[in-house]
N, C-alpha and C positions, 0 to 999 in steps of 0.2 A: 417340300413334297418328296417322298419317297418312290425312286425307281418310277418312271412314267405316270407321276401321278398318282396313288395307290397313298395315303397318308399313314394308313395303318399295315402298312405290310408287314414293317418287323414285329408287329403284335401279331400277324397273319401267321407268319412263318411260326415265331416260338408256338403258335398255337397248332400245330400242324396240319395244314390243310389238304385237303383229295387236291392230288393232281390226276386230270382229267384229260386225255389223249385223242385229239384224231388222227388215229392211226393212218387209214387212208391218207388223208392230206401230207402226212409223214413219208410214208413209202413214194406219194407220188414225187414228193421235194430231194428225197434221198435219189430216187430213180435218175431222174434228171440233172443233179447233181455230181453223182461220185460216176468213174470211169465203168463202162458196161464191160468191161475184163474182169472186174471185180466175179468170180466164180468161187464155187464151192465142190461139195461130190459130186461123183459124175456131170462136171463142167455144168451146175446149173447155176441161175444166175443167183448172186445175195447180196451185189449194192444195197437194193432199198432197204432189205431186213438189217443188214451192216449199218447204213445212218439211222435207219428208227431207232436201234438200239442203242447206240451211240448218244444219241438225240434227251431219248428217255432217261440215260446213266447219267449223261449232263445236271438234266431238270433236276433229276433226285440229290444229285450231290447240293446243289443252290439253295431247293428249296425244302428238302428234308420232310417230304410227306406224311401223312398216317398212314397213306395208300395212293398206292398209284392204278387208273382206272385205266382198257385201253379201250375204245370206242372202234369197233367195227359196224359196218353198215352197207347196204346197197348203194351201187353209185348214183341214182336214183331211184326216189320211194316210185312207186306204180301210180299213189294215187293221186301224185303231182304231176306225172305224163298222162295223164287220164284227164285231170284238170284241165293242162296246158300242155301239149303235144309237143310244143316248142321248148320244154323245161329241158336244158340240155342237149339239146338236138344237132345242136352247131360243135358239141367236142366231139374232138376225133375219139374212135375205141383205146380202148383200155392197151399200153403193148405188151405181147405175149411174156416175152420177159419178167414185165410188173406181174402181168396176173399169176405166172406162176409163185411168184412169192408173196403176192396177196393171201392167194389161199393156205401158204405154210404161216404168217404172219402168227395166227393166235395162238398155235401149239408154243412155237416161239417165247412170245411175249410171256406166256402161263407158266412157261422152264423158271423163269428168272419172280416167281412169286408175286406178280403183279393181276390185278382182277382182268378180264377181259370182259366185255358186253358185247353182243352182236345180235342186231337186227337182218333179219332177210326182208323187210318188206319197209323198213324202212332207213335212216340216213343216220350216220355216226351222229351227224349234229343235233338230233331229235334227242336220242342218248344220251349227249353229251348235257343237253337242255336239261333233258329229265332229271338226270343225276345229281344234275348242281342243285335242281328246286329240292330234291330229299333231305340234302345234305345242309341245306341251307335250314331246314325246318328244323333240323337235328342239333343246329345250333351251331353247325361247323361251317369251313368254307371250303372253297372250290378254286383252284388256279387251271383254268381253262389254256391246250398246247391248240392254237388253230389259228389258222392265217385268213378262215374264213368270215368277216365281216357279217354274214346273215346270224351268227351269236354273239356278236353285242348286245340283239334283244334277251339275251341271258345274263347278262350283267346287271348286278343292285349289290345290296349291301355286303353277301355274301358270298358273292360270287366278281373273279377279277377273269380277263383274258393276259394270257402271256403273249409280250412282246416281242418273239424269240429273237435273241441277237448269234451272231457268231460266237461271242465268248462269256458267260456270266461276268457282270452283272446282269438279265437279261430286266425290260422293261413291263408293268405289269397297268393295264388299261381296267380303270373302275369306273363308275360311272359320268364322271366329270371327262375322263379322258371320251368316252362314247360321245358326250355333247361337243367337245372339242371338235373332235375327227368327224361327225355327221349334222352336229347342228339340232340336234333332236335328242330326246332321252331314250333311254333304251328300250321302254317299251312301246314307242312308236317307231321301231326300227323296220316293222314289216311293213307298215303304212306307208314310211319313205321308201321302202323297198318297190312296194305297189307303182309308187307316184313317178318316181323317178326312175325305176326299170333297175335290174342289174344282169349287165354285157355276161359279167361270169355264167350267170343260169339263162341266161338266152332270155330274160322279161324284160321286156322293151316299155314299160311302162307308161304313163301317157303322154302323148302327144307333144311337143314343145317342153315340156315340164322338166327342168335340167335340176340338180340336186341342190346346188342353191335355190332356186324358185319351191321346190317340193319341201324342203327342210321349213320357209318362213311360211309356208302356208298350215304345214302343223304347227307351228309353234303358236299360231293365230287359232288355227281351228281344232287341234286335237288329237284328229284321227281321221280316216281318210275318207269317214262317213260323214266326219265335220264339214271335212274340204269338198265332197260332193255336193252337200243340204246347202253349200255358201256359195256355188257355180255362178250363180245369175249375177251376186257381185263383183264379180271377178274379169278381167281382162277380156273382153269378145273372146281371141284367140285358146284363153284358156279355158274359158267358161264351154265355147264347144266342143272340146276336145273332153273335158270331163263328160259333159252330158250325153257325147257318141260313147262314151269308152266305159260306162260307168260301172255297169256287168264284168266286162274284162277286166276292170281294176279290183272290183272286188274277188275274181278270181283269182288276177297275184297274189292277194294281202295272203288268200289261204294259201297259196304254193308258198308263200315266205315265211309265213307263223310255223314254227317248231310245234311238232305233233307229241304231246302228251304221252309220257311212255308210263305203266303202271310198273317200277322198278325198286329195289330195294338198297338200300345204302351199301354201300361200298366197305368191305368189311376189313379189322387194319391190317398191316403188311408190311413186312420188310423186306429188302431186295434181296434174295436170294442168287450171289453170286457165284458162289460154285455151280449149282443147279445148271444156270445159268448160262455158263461157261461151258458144260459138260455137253446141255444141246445146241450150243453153237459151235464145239466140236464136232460135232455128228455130222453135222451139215454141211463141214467144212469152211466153216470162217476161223482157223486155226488164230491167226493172230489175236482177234478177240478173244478167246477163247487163254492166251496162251496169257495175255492183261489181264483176264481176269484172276489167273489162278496167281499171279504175281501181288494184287493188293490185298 
């Protein structure tokens, strides 16, 4: 097996595949990551935009795309706090820091010849979901950059998640690595998401039902409508926890199912590093800037 599982990856790669970005998820891991001294013009902050970019210039060297996408989004869609009140409710705000490089992010990204997609109503991973089903109809594939587990359900034949490591070779998760890591296939990944709750988005899922117990009951029954229709044979304990909760779980399943984006393929690209270089100049990430004009 190739690279985490992935069989056909170096078929993947010569074939060039969209590499697919959450951005967000990027900048929050840069933020956190590199030292908050890190400054630009007028002393504003550019850690995260410094590791996103960084991050992105990695992937492309490794995996040499058609195109690189970059996924912007709301930190939450509206109409999963509408849903569930509680979707996200437990993380702290956004820090003024991050957000002010949040908002320069796409000018950014678009310097260096890369597509950018942004939702305001809804979630890079909706995007990111949507993009790979286009791309996959198109007959291409998709290397998904996210740490986020809620798109595994986007993972099948043409579509992989990157495993990012510190240094290439990074690891690349297809569907066999999904069954691995959850116990389930990928498209009952919201079902398990429903059953078993996830801490990250604040769904607490049902009752007792821990991610081993919720994985073997889809693999028996299907889907979360399966494992509700099956209640009365099931465990007293869990059978009433389903038949109390059984509304509320089918409002996880839609807070966890990826909302359908009407979007167009990702069109090809090459990294534009001077470009590149010139507006990470502007902004004051000079040493960037100063690499780039050196390769």
């Amino acid at each position: 097996m190739a690279r985490s599982g992935w069989p056909a990856l170096g078929v993947l790669l010569m074939a060039a595949p969209l590499l697919a970005l959450d951005v967000p998820w990027l900048l929050y891991r840069s933020h956190f990551a590199l030292p908050r001294t890190i400054r630009g013009a007028d002393d504003r902050p550019v850690g995260a935009l410094l590791g996103t970019v960084n991050a992105i210039l990695g992937l492309v060297e490794w995996c040499a795309p058609r195109a690189v996408l970059c996924c912007l989004g709301a930190e939450e869609a509206r109409y999963r706090v509408e849903l569930f009140p509680g979707y996200h409710a437990h993380r702290e705000p956004m820090p003024d820091e991050l957000r002010d490089q949040w908002g320069r992010a796409g000018e950014l990204l678009a310097s260096f010849g890369w597509s950018v997609a942004a939702t305001e109503d809804l979630e890079a991973d909706d995007l990111l979901g949507s993009h790979a089903r286009v791309e996959g109809r198109a007959g291409g594939h998709t290397l998904i950059c996210s740490a986020d587990r809620d798109l595994y359900q986007a993972v099948d034949a043409h579509t992989a998640v990157i495993e990012l490591r510190r240094a290439p070779p990074h690891g690349t998760i297809d569907a066999d690595g999904v069954r691995e890591r959850s116990g389930v296939d990928p498209a009952q990944i919201p079902d398990l998401i429903a059953l078993r709750g996830d801490p990250s988005d604040g769904i607490p899922g049902a009752r007792g039902v821990g991610a081993k117990t919720a994985a073997a009951l889809l693999r028996e029954h299907g889907t979360l409508e399966g494992v509700l229709g099956a209640a009365d044979t099931l465990r007293p304990r869990i059978a009433q926890a389903l038949r109390e909760q059984a509304d509320e779980l089918r409002t996880f399943l839609e807070v966890a199912t990826l909302r359908p984006l009407d979007v167009r393929r990702a069109p090809d690209g090459v990294t534009d590093r001077e470009a590149g270089g010139a507006a990470a100049a502007h902004i004051g990430m000079n040493a960037l800037a100063r690499r780039l004009a050196a390769e």
